[in-house]
C-alpha positions in Angstrom: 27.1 121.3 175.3 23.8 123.1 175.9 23.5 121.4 179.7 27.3 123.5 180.1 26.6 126.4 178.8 23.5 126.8 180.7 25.5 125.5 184.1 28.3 128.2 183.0 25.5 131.0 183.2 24.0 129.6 186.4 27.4 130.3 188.3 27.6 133.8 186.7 24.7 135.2 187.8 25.0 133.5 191.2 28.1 134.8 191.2 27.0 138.4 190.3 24.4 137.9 193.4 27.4 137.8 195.3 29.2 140.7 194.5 26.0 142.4 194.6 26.2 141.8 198.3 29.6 142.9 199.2 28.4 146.3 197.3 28.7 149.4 199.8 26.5 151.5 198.2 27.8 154.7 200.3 31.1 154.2 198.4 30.8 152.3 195.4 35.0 153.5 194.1 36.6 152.1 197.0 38.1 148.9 198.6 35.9 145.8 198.6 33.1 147.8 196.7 35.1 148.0 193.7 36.1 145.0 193.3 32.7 143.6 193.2 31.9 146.1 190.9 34.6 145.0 188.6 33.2 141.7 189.3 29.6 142.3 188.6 30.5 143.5 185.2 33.0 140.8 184.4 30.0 138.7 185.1 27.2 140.0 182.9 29.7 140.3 180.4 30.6 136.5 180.6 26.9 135.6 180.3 26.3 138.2 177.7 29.2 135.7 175.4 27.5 132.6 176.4 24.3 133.5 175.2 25.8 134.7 171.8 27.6 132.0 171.6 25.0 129.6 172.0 22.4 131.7 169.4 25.6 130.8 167.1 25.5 127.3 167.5 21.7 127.1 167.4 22.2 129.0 163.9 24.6 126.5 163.2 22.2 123.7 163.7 19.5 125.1 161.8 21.5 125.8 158.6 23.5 122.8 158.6 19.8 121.1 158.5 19.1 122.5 155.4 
C-alpha cells in the first residue's frame, strides 16, 4: 500500500510539471492556461489527500501496536 501511494504522488506532481508548462503566464484566465490551472490545483490537492491519508494509516499502525 505504501509502494502505491507513493507511485500515486509521483504521477501528480509529474503531472503538475506538466500543466505548469502549458501555463501562459501573460494570460493565466483563458483557454489552455486555465485549464492547467484547474489542473495544477486538482493536483496538489490530490497529493495533499494522499499524504493525510497515509499519516492516518501510519497512526493506525502505531496504535494498533499498542
Amino acid at each position: 500500500m505504501k509502494f502505491f501511494i507513493y507511485t500515486l504522488i509521483a504521477i501528480a506532481i509529474a503531472l503538475i510539471a506538466f500543466n505548469v508548462t502549458l501555463l501562459d503566464f501573460d494570460n493565466l484566465l483563458a483557454g489552455n492556461s486555465l485549464v492547467a490551472l484547474i489542473g495544477i490545483i486538482a493536483s496538489m490537492c490530490a497529493v495533499c489527500i494522499l499524504l493525510i491519508f497515509r499519516m492516518a494509516k501510519t497512526i493506525e499502525e502505531k496504535t494498533r501496536n499498542l
